[in-house]
N, C-alpha and C positions, 0 to 999 in steps of 0.2 A: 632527528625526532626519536624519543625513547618508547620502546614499550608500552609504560604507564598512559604515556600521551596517548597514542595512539589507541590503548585500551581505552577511556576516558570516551575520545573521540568516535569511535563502534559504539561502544555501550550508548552515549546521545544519539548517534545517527539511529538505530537500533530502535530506542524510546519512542522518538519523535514519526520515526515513517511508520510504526508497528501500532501509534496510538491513530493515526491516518488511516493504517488499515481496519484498523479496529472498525474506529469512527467509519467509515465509508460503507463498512459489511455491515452494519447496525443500522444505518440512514438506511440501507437498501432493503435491510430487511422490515426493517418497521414500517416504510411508506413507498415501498416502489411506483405507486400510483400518483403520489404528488412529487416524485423527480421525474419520473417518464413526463408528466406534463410541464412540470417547467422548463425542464432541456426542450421541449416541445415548439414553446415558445420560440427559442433563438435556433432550433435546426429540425424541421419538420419531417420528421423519418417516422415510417410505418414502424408500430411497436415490435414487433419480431426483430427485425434491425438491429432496433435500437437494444434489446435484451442484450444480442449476441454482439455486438460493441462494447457495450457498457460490463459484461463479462469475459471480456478480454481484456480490456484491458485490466479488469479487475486479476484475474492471471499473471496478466504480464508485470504490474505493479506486486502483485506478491514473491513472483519469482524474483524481482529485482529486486525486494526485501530482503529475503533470502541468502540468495549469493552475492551479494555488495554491503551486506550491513549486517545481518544476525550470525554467518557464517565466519567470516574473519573476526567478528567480535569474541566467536568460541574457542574459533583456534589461536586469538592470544591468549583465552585466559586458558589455554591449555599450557602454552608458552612460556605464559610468565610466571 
């Protein structure tokens, strides 16, 4: 596999989880009251909980943004 490819490949991966994270920190912040109650529906956790869940993994999904897709993306176009 060449460079190119692999640049190609970062830059989508990059796009698509970054437009995810977008989209997700925007739903959360626009209506945190109508996802806490529909996650509600399928797993009933006290809202404190569920905050500090659901901002976890929001962490853990950014950092794995980060170093598995924006960071190699940089350091090829540093590369190439």
């Amino acid at each position: 596999m060449d460079i190119q490819s692999l640049k190609n490949f970062f830059m989508w991966c990059s796009i698509i989880n970054g437009s995810l994270l977008f989209i997700w920190i925007l739903i959360i912040g626009i209506a945190p009251d109508l996802v806490y109650k529909t996650q509600y529906l399928w797993f009933p956790i006290p809202r404190e909980k569920y905050d500090i869940i659901l901002y976890s993994f929001l962490g853990v999904f950014k950092l794995l943004f980060l170093f598995l897709n924006f960071i190699p993306f940089i350091v090829l176009l540093i590369i190439g």
